[in-house]
C-alpha positions in Angstrom: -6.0 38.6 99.6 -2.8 39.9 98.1 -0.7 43.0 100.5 -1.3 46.3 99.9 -0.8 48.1 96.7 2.7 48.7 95.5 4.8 50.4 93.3 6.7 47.6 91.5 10.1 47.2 90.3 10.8 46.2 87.2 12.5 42.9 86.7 15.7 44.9 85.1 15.5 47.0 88.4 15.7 43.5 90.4 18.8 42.6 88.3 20.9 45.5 88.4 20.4 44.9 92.8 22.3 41.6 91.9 26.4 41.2 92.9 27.2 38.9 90.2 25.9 37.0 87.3 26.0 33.7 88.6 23.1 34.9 91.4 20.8 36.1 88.6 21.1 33.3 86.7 20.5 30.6 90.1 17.7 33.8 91.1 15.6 32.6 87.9 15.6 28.6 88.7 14.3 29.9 91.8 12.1 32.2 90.7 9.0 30.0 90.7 6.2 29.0 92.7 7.2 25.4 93.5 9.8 26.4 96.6 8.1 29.1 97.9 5.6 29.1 100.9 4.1 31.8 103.0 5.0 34.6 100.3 3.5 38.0 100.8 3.9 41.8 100.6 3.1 45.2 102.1 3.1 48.0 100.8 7.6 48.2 102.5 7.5 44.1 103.1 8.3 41.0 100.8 8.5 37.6 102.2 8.7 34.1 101.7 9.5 31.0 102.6 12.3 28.8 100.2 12.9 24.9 100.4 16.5 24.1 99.8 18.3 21.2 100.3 17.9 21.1 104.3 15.1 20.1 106.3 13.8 23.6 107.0 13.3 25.8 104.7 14.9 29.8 104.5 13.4 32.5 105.9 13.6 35.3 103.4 12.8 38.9 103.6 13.1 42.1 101.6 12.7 45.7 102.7 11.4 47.9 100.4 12.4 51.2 101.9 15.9 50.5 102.0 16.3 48.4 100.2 17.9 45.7 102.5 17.6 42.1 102.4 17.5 38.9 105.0 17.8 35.4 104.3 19.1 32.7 106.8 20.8 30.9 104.0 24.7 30.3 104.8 25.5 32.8 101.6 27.9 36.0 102.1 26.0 37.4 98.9 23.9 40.7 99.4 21.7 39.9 98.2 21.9 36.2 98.3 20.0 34.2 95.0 17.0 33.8 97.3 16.2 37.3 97.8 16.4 37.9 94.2 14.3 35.3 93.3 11.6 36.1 95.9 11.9 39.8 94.1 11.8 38.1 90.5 8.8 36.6 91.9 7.0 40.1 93.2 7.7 41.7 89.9 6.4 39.4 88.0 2.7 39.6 89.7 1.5 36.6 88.9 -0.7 35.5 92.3 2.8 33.8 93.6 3.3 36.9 96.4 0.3 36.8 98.2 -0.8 36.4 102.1 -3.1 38.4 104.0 -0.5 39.2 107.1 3.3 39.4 106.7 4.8 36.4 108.5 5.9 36.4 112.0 10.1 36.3 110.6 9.4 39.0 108.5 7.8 41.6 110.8 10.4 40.8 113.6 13.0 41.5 111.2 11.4 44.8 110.1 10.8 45.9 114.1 14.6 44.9 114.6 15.6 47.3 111.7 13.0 49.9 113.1 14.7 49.5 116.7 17.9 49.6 114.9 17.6 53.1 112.6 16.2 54.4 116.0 19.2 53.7 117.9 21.1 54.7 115.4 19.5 58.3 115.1 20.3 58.4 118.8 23.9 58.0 118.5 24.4 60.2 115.5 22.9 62.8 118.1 25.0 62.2 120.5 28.0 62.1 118.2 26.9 65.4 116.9 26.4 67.0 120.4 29.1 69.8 121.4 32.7 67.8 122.4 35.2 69.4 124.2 37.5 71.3 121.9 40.8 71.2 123.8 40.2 66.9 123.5 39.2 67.7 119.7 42.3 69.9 118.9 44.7 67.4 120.8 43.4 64.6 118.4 43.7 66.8 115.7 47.2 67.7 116.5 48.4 64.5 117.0 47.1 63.3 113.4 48.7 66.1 111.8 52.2 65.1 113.3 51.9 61.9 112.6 51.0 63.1 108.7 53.6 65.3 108.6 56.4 62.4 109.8 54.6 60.1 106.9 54.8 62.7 104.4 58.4 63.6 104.4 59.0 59.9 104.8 56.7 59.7 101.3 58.8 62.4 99.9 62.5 60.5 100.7 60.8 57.0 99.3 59.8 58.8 96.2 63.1 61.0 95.7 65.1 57.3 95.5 62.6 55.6 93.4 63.1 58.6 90.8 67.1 58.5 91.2 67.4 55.1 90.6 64.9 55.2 87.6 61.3 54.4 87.3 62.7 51.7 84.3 63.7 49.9 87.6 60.5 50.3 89.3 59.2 47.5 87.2 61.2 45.0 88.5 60.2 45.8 92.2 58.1 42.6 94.1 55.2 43.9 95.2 56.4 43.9 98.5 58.3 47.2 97.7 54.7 49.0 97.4 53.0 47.0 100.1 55.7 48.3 102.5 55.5 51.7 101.4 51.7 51.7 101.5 51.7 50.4 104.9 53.8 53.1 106.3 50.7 55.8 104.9 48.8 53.6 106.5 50.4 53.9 109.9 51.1 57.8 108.8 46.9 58.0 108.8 47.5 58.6 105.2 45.3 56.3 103.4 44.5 57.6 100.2 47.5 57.8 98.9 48.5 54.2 100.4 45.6 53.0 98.3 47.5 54.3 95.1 50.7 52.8 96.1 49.9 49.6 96.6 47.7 49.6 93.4 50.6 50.5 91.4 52.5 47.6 92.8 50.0 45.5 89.8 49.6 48.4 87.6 53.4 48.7 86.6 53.0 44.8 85.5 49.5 44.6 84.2 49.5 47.8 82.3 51.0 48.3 79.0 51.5 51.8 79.6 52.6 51.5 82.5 55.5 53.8 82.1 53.8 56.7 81.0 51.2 55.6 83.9 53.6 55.6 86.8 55.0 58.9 85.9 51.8 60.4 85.6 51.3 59.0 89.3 54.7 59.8 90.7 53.8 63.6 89.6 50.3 63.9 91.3 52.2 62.1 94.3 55.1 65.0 94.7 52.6 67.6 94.4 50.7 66.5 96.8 53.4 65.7 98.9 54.7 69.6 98.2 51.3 71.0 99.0 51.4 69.6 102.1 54.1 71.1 103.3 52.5 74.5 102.5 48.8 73.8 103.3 48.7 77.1 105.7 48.7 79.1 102.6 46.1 77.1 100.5 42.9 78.0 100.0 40.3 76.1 101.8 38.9 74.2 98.4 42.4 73.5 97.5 43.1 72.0 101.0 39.4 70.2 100.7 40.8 69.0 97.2 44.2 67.7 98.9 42.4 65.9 102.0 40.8 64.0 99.3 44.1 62.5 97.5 45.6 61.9 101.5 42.4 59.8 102.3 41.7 62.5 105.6 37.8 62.6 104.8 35.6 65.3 106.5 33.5 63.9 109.3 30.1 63.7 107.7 28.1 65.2 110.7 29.8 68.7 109.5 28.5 68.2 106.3 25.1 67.8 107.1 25.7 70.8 109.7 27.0 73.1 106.9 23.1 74.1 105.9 24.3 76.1 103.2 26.1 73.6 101.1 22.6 71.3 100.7 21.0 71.3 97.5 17.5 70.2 97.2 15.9 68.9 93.8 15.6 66.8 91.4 18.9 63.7 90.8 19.1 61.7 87.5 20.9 58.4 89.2 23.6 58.0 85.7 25.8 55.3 87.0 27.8 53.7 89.5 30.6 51.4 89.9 32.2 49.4 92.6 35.6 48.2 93.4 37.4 46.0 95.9 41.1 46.4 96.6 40.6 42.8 99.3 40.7 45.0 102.0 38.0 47.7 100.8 34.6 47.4 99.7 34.0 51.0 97.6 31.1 52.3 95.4 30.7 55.5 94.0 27.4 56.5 92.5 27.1 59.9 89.9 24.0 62.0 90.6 23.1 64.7 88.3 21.1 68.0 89.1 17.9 68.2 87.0 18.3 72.0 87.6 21.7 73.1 87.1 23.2 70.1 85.0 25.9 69.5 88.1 27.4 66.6 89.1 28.0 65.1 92.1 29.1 61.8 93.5 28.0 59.6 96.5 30.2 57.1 98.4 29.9 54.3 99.9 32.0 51.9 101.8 32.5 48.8 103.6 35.4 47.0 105.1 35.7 43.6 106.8 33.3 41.7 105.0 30.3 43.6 105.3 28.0 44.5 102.3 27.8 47.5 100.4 24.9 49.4 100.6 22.8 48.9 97.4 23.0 51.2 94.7 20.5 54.0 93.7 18.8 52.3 90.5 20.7 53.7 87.2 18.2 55.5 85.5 16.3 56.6 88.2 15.2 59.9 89.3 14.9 60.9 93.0 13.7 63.9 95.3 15.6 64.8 98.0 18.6 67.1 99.6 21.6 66.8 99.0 25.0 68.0 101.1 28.0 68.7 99.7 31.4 68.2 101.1 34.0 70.7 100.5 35.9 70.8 97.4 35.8 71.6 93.9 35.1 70.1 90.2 32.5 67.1 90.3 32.1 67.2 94.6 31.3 64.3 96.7 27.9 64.4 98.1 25.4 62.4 100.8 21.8 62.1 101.1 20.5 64.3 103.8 17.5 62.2 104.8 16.0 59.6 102.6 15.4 60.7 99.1 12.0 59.6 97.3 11.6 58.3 93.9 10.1 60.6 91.0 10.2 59.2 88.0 12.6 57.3 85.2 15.0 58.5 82.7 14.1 58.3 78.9 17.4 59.8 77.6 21.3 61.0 79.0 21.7 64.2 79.4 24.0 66.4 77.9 26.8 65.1 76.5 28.6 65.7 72.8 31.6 64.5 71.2 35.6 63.6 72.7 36.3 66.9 72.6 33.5 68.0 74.5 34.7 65.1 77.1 38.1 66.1 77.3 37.2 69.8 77.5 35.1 69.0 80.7 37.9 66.9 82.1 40.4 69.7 81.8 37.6 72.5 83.2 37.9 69.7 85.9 42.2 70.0 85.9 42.6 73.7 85.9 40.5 73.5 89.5 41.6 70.6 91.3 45.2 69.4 90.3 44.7 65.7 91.4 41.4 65.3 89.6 41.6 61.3 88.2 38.9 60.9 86.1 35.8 62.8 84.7 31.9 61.7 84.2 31.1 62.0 81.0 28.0 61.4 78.2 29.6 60.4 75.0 26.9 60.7 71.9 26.7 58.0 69.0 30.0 56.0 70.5 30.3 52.7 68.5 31.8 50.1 71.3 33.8 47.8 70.1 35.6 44.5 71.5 39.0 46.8 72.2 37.0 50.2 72.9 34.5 53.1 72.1 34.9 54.5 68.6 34.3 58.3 70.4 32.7 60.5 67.4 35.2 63.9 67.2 33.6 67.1 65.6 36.0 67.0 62.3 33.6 64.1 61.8 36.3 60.9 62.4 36.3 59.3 65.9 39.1 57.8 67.8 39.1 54.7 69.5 39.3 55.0 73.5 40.3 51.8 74.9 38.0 50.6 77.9 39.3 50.8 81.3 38.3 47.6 82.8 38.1 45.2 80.3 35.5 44.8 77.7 32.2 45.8 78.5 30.1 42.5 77.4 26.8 43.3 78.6 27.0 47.0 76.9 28.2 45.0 73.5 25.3 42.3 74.0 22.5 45.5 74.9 23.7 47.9 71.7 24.5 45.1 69.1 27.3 46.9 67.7 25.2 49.7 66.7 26.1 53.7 68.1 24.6 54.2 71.3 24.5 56.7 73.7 27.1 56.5 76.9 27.8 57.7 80.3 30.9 56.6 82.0 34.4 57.8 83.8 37.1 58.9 81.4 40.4 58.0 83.4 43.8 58.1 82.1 42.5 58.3 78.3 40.6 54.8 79.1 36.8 55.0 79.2 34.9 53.1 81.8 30.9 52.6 80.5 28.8 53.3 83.8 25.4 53.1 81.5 23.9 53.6 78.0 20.0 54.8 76.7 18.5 51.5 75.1 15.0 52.0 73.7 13.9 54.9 75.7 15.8 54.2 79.2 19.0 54.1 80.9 20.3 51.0 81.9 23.1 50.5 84.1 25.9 48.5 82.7 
């Protein structure tokens, strides 16, 4: 007797969970009846059993609700190629997912993650209970020394990088950033350390990289200036600056703040993930079905440990959502699980380059140190070097892509103008996802 009824993913859906392309493509020799035993699903479980080389076979288990995945493979992947195929194998619905009781590894697992979220809702109660404000404000005062030391140490590295001439700056080792990023670090100053140490690469890898590290060296100073005046910012403008110094606000008072969550409708238009070797990070773009808004969510994870997965690209979901501080396109987190209502047929919004760059610089005159803007591009032809971006004299102009080209978005539009969603970042564009016969599909 097969589990109780589901509401099934569809085998797209099961890709995009995937970390890499060699896992989808070992996911599909899997994905067949021949190693599996003991498969099965309820209506939050699927299960199965996979022979590989060893004498016992892996235990593998998916949670719906999550989603999060178990296999007792030796694979760091999340998920690993067994819990895809085992998915591959639920979409598909062919009689190979079937038992009439989940198996005794799978509902262990589940009660552990039960027990788990429990304990877990107990801290985050305790963590938000009252604390004493004279420990609170010492803490507080001792960061802000320690940022203040580190920012006029910032200032003096960056005054004698400009006197003896960013030309030189190219022939720096990399230890020169790494040793100014390590002192934010140690300054509890870790956004900007991020953006040093990256530009220990970027002034090699980027053919621009002139104009690039200027660019940089500016937001840097003004941040560095602001700083020293932040008792007569505003308190967006100070939430705006905390988010270039890497000083995030502790997400129990954003959950607290009952009047910056939103509840309705999110179109899920694209994510993207990066990892700097010493930090996992994933930001997702949400937009409000009401208002047009857009928000992002973050995720991260350090020290080997797996993102969380994704919202699905082209989903919709219910639920409330808090915003932190700030201005332009805000950073925002779930507050309690959201629910699934529906797929998207279309982008929305969207129009020409102009109408990009016209959002991004809505996005400057706000927020100063604003890097890049989400944007739906209409009828963009992407080519091999970029997207040929339609302008409204009728011409286009040809954006280069910001990571590379975007294979997968050439292979799904065939050279033919499609519809995009992406980041437009230092006049590159970064394709987050594109409408292909009447959905969105993450790229």
């Amino acid at each position: 007797m097969r589990g109780a009824a589901l509401t099934r993913w569809t085998e797209r859906q099961v890709l995009e969970a995937a970390p890499d392309q060699s896992s989808v493509a070992a996911a599909r020799r899997l994905a067949r009846p021949g190693p599996w035993s003991e498969t099965g699903s309820t209506d939050t479980l699927v299960w199965g059993r996979c022979q590989g080389s060893g004498k016992n076979p892996y235990q593998v288990s998916v949670d719906l609700t999550g989603p999060a995945y178990r296999c007792s493979c030796p694979s760091r992947k999340f998920p690993c190629k067994h819990a895809l195929a085992l998915l591959l194998l639920w979409v598909h619905g062919d009689g190979a997912v079937e038992a009439d009781a989940a198996a005794d590894f799978a509902r262990e697992w589940a009660e552990q993650r039960a027990t788990s979220a429990a304990d877990r809702a107990t801290r985050e109660a305790r963590a938000s209970a009252p604390a004493d404000p004279e420990a609170q404000e010492r803490r507080r005062q001792a960061r802000l020394s320690l940022m203040d030391a580190g920012m006029e140490d910032f200032r003096t590295w960056l005054e004698d990088l400009v006197r003896g001439g960013t030309a030189s700056a190219r022939h720096r080792g990399y230890t020169y950033w790494d040793t100014a990023a390590a002192r934010l670090v140690d300054a509890q100053l870790p956004g900007l350390a991020t953006e040093v140490r990256l530009m220990g690469s970027e002034v090699h890898a980027r053919p621009d990289w002139a104009e690039h590290l200027l660019a940089r060296l500016g937001r840097w100073w003004t941040a560095a200036q602001a700083w020293g005046r932040r008792r007569e910012l505003d308190p967006t403008t100070l939430a705006d600056l905390r988010v270039v110094l890497g000083w995030p606000v502790p997400t129990e008072e954003v959950r607290a703040d009952r009047g910056s969550v939103i509840s309705g409708r999110w179109s899920v238009l694209g994510a993207h993930r990066t990892d700097d070797g010493r930090l996992l990070s994933q930001r997702t773009w949400l937009a409000s079905e009401d208002d047009g808004r857009l928000v992002q969510v973050l995720d991260f994870a350090a020290g080997g440990q797996p993102l969380p997965v994704a919202r699905l690209t082209g989903s919709v979901l219910q639920g409330d959502l808090a915003l932190y501080p700030g201005s332009g396109a805000r950073r925002a987190l779930f507050d309690g699980e959201p629910v699934a209502a529906g797929q998207l047929a279309d982008l929305p919004g969207g129009g020409t380059l102009e109408d990009a760059l016209r959002t991004f610089a809505d996005l400057l005159a706000v927020n100063p140190w604003v890097l890049r803007a989400p944007v739906v591009l209409r009828s963009v032809g992407a080519t091999v070097d970029g997207a040929c971006v339609p302008t409204t004299d009728g011409g286009s102009v040809l954006l280069p892509w910001a990571d590379g080209t975007p294979w997968t978005l050439l292979a799904l539009t065939g050279g033919t103008d499609a519809d995009l969603f992406g980041e437009l970042e230092g006049g590159r564009l970064r394709p987050l996802s594109t409408a292909v016969e009447g959905e969105v599909v993450g790229l």
